[in-house]
C-alpha positions, -999 to 999 in steps of 0.1 A, spaced: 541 -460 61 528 -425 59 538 -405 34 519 -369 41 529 -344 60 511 -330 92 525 -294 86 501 -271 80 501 -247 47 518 -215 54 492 -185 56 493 -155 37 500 -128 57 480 -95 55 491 -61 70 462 -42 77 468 -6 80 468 10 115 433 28 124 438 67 119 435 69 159 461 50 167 485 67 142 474 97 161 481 82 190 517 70 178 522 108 168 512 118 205 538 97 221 568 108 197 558 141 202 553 146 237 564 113 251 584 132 281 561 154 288 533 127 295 558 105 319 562 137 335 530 146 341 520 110 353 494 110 382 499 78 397 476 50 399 474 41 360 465 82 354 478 100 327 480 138 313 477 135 279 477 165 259 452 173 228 468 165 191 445 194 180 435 217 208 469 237 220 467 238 259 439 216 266 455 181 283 434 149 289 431 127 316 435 91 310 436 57 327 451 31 314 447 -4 329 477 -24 325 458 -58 332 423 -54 312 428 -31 282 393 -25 284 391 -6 312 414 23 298 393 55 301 397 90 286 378 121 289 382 130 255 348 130 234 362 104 208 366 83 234 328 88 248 315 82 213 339 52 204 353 34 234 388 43 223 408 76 213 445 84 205 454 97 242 449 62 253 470 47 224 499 74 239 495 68 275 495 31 269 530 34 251 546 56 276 531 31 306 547 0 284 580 20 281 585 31 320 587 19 355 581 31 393 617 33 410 613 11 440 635 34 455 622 72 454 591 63 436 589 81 406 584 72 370 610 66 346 622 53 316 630 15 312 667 27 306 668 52 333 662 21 359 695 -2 369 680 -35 382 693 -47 418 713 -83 415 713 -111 443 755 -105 439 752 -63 444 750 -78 479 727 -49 493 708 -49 523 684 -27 515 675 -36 484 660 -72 473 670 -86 437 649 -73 412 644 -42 426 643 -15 401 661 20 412 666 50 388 700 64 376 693 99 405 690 69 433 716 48 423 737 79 420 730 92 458 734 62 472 708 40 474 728 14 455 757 12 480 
């Protein structure tokens, strides 16, 4: 009879503290979170404005398949591969969807999701429409 376990030791976990550019980038998005889904170009492109620079906005592209192929214009970005405008970008992208209907961005809890028992003919299930849509008639 066996008498050892096969669990494995718990390991110690270590919190590292966040990078100083993605704080930054945190910061970005609480402050100017609406203004960035706003401004959203289409196509993964984001206007991101500078946390230093009043006026002066950047543009970014976040890839929502290979985080590696974000891009900014920023200079931080040039010299480091990554910056805090992509670290707000990528947050607002995470947070928001395309309303199939009209399609523009919104917030996750701006969009009502279309059921199989809505019974609509113009819409298939899973079909995301936002509140402006569902509110002119696009849901009925």
């Amino acid at each position: 009879m066996i008498d050892q376990s096969l669990a494995q030791p718990a390991h110690e976990t270590t919190t590292e503290p966040l990078p100083a550019y993605v704080l930054r980038g945190l910061g970005l998005y609480e402050l100017h979170a609406d203004e960035i889904l706003a401004a959203y170009q289409g196509a993964g492109r984001w206007l991101v404005p500078s946390g230093t620079e009043t006026g002066k906005v950047y543009e970014v592209r976040v890839s929502a398949l290979r985080r590696d192929r974000s891009l900014c214009e920023c200079v931080g970005f040039a010299n480091h591969r990554h910056c805090s405008h992509v670290i707000a970008a990528r947050r607002v992208a995470v947070r928001s969807a395309v309303c199939d209907s009209c399609g523009s961005r919104c917030w996750w809890s701006e969009l009502s999701e279309v059921h199989e028992e809505d019974g609509l003919l113009a819409w298939f299930p899973g079909d995301r429409l936002c509140r402006t849509c569902v509110r002119d008639g696009a849901w009925t």
